[in-house]
N, CA, C and O of each residue as an XYZ file, in Angstrom:
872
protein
N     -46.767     61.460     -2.178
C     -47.161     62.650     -2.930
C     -45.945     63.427     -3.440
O     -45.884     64.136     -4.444
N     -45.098     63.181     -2.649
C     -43.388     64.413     -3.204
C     -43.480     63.313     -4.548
O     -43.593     63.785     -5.679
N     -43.441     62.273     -4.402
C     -42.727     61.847     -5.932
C     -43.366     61.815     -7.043
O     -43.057     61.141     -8.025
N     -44.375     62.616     -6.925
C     -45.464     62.779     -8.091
C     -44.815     63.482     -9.344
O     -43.894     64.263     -9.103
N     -45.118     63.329    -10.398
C     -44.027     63.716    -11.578
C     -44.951     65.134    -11.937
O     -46.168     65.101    -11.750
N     -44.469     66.032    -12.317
C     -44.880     67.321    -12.477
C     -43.880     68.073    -13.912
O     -42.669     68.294    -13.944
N     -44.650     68.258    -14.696
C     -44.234     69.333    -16.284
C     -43.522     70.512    -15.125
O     -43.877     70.777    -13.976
N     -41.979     71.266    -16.259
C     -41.744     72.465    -15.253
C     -41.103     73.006    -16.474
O     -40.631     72.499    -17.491
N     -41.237     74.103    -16.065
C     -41.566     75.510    -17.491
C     -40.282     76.558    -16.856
O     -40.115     76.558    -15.637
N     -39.594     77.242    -17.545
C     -39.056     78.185    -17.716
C     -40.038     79.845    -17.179
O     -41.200     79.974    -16.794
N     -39.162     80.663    -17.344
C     -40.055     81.481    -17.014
C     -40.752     82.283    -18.052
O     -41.540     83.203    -17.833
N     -40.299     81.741    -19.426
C     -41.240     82.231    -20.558
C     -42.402     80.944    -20.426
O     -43.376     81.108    -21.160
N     -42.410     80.216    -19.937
C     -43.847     79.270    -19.965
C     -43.438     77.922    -21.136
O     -44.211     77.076    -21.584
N     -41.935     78.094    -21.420
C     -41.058     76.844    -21.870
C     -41.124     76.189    -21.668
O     -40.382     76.240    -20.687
N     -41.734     74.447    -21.717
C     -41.237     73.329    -21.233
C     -40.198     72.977    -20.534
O     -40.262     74.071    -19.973
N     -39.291     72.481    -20.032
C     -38.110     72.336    -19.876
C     -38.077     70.938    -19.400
O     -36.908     70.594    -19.228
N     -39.066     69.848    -19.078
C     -38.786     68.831    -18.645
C     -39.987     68.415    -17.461
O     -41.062     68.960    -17.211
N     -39.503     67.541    -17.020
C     -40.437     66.996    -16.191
C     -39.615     66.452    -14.104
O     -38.725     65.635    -13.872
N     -40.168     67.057    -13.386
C     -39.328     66.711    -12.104
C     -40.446     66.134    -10.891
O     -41.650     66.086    -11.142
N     -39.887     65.707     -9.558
C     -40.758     65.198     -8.777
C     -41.402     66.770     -7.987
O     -40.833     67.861     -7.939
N     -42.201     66.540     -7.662
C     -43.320     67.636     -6.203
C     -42.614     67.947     -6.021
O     -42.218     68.993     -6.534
N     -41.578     66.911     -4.701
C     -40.243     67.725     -4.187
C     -39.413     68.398     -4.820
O     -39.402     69.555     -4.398
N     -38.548     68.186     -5.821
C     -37.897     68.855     -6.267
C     -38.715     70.345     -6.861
O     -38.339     71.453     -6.479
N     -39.657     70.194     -7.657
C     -40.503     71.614     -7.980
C     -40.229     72.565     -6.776
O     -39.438     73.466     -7.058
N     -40.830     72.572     -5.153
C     -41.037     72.787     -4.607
C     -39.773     73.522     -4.041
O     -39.707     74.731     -3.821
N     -38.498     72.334     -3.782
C     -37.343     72.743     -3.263
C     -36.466     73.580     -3.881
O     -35.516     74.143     -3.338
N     -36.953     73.692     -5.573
C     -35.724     74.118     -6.226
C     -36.604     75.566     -7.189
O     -36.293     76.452     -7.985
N     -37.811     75.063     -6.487
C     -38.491     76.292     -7.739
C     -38.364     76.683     -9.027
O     -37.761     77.649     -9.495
N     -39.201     75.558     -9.720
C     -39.487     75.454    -10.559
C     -41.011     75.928    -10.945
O     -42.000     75.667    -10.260
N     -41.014     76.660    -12.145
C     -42.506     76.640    -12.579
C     -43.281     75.340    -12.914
O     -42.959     74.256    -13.400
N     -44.212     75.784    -12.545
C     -45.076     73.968    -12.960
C     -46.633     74.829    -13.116
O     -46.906     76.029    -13.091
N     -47.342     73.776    -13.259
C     -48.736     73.979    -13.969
C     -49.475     73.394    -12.520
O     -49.084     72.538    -11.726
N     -50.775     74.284    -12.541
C     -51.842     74.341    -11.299
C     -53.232     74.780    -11.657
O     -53.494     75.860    -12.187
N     -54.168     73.784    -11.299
C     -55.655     73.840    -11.336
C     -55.816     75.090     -9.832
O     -55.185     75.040     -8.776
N     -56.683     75.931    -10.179
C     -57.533     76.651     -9.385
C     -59.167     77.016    -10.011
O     -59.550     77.520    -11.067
N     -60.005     76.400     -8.588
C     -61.153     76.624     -9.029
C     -61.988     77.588     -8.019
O     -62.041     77.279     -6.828
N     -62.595     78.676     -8.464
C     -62.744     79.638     -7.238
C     -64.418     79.399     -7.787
O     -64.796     79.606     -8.940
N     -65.084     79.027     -6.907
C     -67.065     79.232     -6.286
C     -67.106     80.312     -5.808
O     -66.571     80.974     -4.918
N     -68.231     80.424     -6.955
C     -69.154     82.018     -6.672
C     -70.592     81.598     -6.590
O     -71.137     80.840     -7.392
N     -71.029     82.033     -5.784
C     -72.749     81.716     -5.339
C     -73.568     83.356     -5.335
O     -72.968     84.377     -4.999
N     -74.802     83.335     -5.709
C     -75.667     84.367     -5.288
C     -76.944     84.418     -4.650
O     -77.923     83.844     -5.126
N     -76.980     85.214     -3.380
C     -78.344     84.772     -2.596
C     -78.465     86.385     -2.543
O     -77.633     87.291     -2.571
N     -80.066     86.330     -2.443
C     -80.544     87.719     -2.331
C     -80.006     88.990     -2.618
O     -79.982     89.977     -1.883
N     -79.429     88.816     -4.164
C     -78.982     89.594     -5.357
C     -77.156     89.608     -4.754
O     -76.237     89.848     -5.539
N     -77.046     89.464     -4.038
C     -75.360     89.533     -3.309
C     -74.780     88.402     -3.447
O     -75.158     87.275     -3.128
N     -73.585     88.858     -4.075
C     -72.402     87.832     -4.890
C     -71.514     87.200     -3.661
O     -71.027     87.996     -2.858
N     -71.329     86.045     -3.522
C     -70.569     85.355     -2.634
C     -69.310     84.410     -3.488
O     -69.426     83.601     -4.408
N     -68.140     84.886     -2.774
C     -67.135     83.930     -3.004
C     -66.871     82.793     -1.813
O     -67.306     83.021     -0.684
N     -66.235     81.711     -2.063
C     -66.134     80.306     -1.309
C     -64.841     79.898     -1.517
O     -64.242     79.777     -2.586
N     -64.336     79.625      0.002
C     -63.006     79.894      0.246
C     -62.795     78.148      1.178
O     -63.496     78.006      2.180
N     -61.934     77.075      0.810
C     -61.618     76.039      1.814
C     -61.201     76.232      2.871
O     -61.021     77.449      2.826
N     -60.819     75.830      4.094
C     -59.875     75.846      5.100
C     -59.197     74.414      4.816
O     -59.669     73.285      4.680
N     -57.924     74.922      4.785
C     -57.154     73.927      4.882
C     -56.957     73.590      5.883
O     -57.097     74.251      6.912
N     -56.359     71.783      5.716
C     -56.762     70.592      6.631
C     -56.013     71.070      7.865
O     -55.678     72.193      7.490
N     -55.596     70.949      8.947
C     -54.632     70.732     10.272
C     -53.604     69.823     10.337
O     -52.869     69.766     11.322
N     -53.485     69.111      9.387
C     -53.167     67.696      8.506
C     -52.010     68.272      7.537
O     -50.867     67.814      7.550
N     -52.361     69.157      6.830
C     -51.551     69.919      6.016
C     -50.027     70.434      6.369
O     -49.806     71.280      7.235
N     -49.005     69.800      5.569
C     -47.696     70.116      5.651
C     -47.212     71.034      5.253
O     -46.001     71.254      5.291
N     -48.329     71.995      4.640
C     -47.508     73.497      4.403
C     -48.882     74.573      4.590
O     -49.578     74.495      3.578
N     -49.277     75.252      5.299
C     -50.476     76.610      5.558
C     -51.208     75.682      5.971
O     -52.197     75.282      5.356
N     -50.761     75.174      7.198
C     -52.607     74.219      7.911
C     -53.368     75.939      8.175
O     -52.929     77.089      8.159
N     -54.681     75.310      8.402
C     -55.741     76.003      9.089
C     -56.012     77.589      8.287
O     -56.544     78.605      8.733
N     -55.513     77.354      7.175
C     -55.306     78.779      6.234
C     -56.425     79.076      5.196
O     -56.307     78.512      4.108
N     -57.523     79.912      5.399
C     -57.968     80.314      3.858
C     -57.567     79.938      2.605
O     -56.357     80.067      2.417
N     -58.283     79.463      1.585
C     -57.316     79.334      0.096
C     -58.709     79.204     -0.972
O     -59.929     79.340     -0.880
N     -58.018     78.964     -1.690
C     -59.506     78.946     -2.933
C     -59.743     77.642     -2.557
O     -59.174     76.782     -1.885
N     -61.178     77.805     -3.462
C     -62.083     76.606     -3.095
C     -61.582     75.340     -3.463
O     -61.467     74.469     -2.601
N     -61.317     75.162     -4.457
C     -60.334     73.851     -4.417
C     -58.994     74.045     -5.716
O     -59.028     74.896     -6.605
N     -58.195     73.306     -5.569
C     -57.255     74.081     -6.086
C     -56.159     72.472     -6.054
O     -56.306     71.616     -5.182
N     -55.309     72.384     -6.980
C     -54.224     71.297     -7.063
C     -53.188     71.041     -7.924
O     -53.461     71.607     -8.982
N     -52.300     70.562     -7.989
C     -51.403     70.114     -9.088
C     -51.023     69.602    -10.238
O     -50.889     68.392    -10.053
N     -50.755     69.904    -11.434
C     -51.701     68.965    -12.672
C     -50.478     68.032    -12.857
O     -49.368     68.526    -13.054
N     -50.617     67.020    -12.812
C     -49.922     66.223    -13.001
C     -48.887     65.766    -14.866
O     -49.235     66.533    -15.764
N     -48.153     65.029    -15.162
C     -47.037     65.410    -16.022
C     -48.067     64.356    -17.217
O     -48.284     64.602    -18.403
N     -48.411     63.511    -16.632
C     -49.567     62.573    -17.632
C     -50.920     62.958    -17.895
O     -51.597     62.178    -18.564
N     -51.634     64.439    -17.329
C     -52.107     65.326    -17.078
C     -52.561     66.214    -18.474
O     -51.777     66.706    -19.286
N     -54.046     66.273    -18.511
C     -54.420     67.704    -19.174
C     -55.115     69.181    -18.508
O     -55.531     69.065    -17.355
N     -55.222     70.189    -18.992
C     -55.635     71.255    -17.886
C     -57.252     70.538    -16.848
O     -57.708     70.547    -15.704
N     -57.553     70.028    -18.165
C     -58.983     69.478    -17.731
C     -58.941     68.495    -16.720
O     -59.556     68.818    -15.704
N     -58.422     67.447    -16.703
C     -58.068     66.564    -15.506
C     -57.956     67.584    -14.250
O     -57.963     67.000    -13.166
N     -57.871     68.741    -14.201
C     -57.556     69.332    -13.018
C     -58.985     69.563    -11.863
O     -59.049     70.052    -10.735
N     -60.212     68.834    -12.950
C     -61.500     69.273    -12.394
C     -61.318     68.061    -11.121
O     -61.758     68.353    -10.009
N     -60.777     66.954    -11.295
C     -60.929     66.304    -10.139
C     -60.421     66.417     -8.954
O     -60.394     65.499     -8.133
N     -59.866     67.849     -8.731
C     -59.785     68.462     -7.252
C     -60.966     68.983     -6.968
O     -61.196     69.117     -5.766
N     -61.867     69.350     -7.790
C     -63.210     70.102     -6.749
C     -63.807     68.678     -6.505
O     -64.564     68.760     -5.538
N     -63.760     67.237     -7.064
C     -64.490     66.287     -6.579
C     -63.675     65.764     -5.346
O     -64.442     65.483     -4.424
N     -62.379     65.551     -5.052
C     -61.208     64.825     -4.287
C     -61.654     65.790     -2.449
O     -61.939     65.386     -1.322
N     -61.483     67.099     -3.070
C     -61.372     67.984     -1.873
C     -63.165     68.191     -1.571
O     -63.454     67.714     -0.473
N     -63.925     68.566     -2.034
C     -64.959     68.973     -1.744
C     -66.057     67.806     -1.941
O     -67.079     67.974     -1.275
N     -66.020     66.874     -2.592
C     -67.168     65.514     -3.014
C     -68.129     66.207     -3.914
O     -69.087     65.583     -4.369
N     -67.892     67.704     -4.251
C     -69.088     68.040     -5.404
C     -68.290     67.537     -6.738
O     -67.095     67.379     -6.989
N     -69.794     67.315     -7.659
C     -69.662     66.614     -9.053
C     -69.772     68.099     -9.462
O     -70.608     68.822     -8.919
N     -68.724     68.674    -10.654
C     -68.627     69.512    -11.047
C     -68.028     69.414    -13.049
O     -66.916     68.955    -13.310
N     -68.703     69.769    -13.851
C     -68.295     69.347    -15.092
C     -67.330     70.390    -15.723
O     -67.814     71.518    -15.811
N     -65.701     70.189    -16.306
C     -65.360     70.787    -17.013
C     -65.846     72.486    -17.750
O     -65.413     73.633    -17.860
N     -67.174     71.532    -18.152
C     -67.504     71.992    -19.473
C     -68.815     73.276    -18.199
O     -69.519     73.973    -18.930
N     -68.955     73.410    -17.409
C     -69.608     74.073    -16.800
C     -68.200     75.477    -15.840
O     -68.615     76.044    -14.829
N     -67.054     75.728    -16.233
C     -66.628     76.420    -15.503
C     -65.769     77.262    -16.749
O     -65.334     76.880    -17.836
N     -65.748     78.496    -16.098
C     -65.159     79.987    -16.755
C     -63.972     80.039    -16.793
O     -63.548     79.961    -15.640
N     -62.786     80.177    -17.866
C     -61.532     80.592    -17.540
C     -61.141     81.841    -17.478
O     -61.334     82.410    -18.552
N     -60.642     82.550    -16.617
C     -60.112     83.382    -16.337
C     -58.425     83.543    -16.883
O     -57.648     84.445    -16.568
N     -58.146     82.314    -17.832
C     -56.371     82.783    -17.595
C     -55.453     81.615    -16.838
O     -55.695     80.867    -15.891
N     -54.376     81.791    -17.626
C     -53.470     81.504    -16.728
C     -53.041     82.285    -15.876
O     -53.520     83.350    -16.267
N     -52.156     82.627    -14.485
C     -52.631     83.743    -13.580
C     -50.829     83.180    -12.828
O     -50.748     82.087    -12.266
N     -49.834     83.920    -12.931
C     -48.786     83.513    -12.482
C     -48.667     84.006    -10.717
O     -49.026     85.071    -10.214
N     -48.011     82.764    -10.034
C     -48.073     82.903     -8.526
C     -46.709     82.531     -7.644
O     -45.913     81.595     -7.566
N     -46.847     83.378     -7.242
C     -45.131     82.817     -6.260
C     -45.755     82.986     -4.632
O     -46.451     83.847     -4.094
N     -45.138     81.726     -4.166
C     -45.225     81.775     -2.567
C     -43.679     81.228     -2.052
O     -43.133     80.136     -1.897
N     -43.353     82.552     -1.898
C     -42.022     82.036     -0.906
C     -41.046     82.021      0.413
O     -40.522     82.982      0.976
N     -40.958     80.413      0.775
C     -41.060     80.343      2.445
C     -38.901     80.007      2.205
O     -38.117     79.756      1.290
N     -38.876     80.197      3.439
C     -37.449     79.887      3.536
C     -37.033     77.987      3.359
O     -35.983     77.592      3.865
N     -37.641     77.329      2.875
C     -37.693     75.954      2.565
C     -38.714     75.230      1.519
O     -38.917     74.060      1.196
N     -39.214     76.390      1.175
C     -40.378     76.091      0.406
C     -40.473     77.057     -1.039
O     -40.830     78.235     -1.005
N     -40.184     76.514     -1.985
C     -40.523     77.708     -2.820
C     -41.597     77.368     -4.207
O     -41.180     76.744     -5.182
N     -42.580     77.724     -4.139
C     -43.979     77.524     -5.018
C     -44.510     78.584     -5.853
O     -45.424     79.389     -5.671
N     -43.393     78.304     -7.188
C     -43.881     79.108     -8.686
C     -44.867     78.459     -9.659
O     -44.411     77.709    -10.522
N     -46.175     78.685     -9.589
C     -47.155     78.353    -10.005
C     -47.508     78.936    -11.453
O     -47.344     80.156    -11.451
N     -47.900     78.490    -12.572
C     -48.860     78.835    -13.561
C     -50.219     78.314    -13.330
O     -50.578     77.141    -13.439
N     -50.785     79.130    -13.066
C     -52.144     78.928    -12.529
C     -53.008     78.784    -13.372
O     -53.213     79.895    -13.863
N     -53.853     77.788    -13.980
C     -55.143     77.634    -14.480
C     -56.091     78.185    -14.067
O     -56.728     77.288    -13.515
N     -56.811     79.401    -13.926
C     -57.657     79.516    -13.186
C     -58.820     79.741    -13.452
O     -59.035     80.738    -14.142
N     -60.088     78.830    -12.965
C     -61.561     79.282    -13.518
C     -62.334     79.178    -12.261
O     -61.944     78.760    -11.171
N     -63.721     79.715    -12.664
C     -64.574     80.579    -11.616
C     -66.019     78.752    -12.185
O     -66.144     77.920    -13.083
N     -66.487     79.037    -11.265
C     -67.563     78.078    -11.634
C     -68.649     78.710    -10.461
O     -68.355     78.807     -9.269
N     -69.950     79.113    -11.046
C     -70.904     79.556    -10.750
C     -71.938     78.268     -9.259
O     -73.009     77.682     -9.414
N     -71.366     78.276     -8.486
C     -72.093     77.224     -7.729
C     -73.731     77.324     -7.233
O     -74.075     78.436     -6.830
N     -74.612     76.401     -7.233
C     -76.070     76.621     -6.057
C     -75.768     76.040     -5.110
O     -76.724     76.170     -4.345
N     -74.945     75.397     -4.596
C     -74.340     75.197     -3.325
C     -74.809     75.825     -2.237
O     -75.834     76.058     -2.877
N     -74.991     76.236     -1.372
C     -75.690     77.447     -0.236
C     -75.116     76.821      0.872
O     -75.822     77.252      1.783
N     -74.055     75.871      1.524
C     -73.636     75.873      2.155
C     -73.959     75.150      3.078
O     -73.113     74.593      3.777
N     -75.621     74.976      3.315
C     -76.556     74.362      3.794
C     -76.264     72.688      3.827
O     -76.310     71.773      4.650
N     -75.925     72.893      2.357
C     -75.874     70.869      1.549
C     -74.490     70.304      2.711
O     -73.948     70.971      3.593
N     -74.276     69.170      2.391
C     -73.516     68.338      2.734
C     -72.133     67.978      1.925
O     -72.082     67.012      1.163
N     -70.876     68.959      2.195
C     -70.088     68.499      0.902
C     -69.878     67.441      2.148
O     -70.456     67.295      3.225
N     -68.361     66.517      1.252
C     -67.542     65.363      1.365
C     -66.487     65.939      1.310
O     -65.963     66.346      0.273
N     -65.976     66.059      2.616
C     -64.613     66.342      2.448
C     -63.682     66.090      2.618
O     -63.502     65.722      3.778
N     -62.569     66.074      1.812
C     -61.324     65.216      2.029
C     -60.441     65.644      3.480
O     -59.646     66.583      3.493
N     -60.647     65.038      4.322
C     -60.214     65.492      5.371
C     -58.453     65.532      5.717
O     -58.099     65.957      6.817
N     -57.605     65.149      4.893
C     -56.534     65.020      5.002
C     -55.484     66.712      4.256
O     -54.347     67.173      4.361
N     -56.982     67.125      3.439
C     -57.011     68.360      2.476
C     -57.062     69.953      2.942
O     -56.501     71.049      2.948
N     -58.605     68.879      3.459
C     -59.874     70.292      3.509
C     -60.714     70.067      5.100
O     -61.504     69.153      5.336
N     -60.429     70.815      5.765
C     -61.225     71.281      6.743
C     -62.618     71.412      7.123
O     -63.196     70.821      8.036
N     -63.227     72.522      6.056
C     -64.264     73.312      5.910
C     -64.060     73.572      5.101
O     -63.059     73.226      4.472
N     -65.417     74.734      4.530
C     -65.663     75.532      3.602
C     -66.574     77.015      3.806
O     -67.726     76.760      4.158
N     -66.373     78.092      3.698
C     -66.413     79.277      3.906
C     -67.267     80.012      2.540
O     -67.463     79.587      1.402
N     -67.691     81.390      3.267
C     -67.984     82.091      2.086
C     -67.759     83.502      2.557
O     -67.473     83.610      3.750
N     -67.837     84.635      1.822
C     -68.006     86.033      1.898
C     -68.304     86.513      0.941
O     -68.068     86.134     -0.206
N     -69.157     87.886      1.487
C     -69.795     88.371      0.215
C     -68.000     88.845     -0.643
O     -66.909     89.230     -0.223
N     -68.655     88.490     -2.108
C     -67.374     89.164     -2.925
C     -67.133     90.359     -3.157
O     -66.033     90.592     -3.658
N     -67.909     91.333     -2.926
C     -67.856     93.091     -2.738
C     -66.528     93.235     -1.636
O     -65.644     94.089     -1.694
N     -66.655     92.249     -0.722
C     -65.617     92.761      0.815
C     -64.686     92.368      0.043
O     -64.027     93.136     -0.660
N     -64.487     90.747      0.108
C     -63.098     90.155     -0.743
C     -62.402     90.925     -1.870
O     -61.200     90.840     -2.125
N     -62.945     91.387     -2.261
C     -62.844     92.259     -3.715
C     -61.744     93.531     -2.515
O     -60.517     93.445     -2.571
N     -62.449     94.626     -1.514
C     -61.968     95.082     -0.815
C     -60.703     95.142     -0.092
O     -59.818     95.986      0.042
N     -61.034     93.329      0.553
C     -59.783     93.237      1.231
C     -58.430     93.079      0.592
O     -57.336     93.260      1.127
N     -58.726     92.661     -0.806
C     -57.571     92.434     -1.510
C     -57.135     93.899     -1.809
O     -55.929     94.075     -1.634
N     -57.652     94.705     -2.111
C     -57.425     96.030     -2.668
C     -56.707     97.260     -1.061
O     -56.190     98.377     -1.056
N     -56.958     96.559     -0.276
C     -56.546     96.581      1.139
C     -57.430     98.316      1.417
O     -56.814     99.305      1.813
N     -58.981     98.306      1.086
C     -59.808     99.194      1.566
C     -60.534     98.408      2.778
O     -61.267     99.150      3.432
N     -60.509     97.672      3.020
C     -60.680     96.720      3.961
C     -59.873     96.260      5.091
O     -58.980     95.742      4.420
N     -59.514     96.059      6.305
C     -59.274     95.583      7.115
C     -59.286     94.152      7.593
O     -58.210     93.628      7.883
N     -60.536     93.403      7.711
C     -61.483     92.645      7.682
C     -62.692     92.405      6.867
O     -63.138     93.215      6.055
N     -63.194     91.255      7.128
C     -64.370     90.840      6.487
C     -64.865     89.884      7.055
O     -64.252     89.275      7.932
N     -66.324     89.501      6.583
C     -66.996     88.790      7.493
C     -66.958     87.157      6.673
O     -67.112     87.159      5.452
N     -66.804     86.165      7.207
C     -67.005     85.075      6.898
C     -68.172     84.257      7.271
O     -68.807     84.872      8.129
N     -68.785     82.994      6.952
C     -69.943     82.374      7.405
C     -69.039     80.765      6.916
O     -67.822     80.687      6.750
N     -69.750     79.949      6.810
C     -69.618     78.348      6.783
C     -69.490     77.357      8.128
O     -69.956     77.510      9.257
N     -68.729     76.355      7.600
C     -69.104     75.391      8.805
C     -67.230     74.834      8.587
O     -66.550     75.015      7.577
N     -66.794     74.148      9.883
C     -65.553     73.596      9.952
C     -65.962     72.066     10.560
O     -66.974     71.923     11.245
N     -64.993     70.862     10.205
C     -65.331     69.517     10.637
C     -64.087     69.529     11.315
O     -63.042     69.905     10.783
N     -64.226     68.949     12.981
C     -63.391     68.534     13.889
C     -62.705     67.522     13.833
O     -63.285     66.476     13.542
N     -61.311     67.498     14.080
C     -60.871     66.168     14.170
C     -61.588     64.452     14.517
O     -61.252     63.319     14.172
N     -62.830     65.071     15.457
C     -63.463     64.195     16.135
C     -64.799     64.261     15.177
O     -65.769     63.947     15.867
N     -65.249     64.611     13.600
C     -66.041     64.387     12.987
C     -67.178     65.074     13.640
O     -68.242     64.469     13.775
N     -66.981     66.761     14.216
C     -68.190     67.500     14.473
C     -68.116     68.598     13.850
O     -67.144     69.353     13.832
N     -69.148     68.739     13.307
C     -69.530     70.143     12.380
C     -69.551     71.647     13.205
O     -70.216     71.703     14.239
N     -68.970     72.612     12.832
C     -68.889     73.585     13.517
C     -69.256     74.546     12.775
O     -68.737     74.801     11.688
N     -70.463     75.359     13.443
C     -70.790     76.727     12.405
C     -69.532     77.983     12.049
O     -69.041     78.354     13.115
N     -69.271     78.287     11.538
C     -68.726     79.895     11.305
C     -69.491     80.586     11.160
O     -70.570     80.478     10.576
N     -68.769     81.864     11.974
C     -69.472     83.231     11.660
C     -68.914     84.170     12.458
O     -69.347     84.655     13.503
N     -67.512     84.467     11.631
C     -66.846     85.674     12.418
C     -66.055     86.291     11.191
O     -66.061     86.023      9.989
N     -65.367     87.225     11.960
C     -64.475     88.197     11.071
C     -62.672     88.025     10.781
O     -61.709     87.960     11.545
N     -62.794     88.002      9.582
C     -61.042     87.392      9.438
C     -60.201     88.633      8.670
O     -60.981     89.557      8.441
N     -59.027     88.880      8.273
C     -58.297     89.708      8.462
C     -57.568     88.734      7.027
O     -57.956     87.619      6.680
N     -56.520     89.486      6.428
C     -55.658     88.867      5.309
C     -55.113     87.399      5.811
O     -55.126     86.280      5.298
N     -54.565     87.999      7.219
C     -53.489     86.960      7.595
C     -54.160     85.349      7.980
O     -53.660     84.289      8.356
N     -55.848     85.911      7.596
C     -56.040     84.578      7.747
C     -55.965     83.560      6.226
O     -56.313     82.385      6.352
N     -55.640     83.911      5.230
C     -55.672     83.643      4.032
C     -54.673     82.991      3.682
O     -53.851     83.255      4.559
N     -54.030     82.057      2.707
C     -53.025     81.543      2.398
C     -52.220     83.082      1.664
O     -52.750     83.975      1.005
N     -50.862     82.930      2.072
C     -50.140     84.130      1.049
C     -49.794     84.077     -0.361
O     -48.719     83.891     -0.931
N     -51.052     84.301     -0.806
C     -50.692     84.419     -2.489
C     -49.894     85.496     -3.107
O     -49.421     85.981     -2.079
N     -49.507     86.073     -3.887
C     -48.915     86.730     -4.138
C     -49.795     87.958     -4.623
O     -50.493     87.828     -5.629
N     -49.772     88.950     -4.034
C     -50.495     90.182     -4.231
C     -50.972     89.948     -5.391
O     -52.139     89.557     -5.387
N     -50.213     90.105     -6.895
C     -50.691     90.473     -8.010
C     -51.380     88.883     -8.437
O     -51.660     88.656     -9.614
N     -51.549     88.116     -7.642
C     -52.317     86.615     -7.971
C     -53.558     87.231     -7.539
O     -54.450     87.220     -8.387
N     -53.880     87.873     -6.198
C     -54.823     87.719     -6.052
C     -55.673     89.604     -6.988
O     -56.836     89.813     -7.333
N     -54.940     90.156     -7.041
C     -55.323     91.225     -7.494
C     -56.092     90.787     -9.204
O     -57.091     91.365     -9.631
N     -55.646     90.116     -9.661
C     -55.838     89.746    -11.136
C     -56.817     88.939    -10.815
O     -57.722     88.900    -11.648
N     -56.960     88.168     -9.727
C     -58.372     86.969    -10.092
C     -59.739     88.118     -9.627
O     -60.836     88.261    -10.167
N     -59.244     88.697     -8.628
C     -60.390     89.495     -8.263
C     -61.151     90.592     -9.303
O     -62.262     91.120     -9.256
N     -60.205     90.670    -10.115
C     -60.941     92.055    -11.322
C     -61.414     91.121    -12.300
O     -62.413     91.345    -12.983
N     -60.545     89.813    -12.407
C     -61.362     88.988    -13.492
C     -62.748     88.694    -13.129
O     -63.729     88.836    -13.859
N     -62.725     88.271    -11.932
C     -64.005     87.529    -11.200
C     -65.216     89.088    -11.422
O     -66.346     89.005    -11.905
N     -64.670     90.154    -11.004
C     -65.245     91.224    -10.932
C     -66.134     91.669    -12.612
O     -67.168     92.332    -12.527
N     -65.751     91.353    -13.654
C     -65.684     91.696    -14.747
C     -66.188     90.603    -15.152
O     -66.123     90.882    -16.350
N     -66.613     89.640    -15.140
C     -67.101     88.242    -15.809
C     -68.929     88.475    -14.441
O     -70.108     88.232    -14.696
N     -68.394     88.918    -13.368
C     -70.238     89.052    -13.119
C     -70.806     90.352    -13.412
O     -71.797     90.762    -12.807
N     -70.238     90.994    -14.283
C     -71.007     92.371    -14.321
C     -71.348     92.099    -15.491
O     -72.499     92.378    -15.824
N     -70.285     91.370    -16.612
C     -70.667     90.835    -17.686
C     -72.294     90.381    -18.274
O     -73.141     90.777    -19.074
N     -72.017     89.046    -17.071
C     -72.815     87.813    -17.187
C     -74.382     88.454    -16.754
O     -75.397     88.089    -17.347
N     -74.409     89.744    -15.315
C     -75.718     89.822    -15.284
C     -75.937     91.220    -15.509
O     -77.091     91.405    -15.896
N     -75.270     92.270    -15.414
C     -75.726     93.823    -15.923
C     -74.683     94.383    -16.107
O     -73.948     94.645    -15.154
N     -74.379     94.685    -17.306
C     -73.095     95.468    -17.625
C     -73.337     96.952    -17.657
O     -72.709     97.787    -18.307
N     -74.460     97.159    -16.760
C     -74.642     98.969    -16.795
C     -74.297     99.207    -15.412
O     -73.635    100.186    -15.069
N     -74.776     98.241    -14.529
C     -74.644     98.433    -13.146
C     -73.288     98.017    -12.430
O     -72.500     97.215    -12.931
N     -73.137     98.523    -11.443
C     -71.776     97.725    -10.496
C     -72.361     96.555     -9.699
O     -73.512     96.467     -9.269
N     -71.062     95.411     -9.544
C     -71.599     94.283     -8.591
C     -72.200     94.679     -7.415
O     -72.219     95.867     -7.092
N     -72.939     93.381     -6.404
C     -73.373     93.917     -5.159
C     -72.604     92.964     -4.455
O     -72.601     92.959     -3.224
């Protein structure tokens, strides 16, 4: 996977060439990134859907992150990026069925790790309920989570403390485990404040749109 060839951009969003994972990573470089964030609604209340990353994972095991999310590769169009919600999650999900929000710029930086992202980012309306059976790439993805998006919306804005989560986690040993407790930021991958501040008003503003633009979300 390090030697995967990856487009890397300047910080005006320049081309500049093409380098491996590793090097992106080590030397921080901008590069191009699929993010796909699930939104569900049950009994008029808006839910966002969050992965757990794998235990498996060489950088944020066991961490909150968007629902599926990946690297676009250098032979790559934005659209090819839909085959992370099939890779990580086993749902069939079409292009042509998800919202863009933007490109959405992201920095995560570790003392060995440095990840400058241009983020693709779109929202795709799921009936999913959590109930179903995804497929999950277990080397990826853990589980899968939800919270109402009123809190998330909150916690990012840090009027919140906590919030409540629900879903299910798969054990090393292939056993399903319910969720249903309360998590805190630090359980989240560290995006960069203004990453997550910008998806949340987009997300916020595309459902008030879509179902009452007189009323506030629930």
């Amino acid at each position: 996977m390090d030697t995967e060839k990856i487009n890397i951009f300047d910080e005006d969003n320049k081309q500049l060439g093409v380098a491996t994972r590793e090097e992106v990573h080590r030397i921080g470089h901008w590069h191009e990134t699929f993010h796909c964030w699930f939104i569900s609604t049950k009994n008029d209340k808006n839910y966002i859907h969050f992965q757990i990353r794998s235990d498996d994972k060489k950088d944020f095991p066991n961490l909150l992150d968007i629902t599926a999310a990946g690297h676009i590769l250098a032979n790559e169009t934005i659209a090819d990026g839909i085959r992370e919600v099939k890779e990580e999650l086993g749902i069939d999900v079409s292009f042509g069925d998800l919202f863009s929000l933007g490109v959405i710029k992201d920095r995560i930086i570790q003392d060995d790790f440095i990840d400058k992202e241009l983020g693709n980012v779109f929202l795709y309306r799921s009936e999913n309920t959590l109930d179903d059976e995804y497929e999950l790439q277990s080397e990826e993805v853990s589980g899968v989570v939800k919270a109402e998006f009123k809190s998330f919306y909150e916690l990012c804005l840090g009027e919140k403390e906590e919030i409540k989560i629900e879903g299910f986690e798969i054990t090393n040993a292939g056993e399903k485990i319910l969720i249903n407790k309360s998590v805190s930021k630090k359980s989240f991958l560290p995006h960069e404040k203004t990453y997550f501040e910008r998806v949340i008003k987009l997300i916020k503003e595309e459902l008030e749109r879509k179902h009452d633009k007189s009323t506030t979300f629930n």
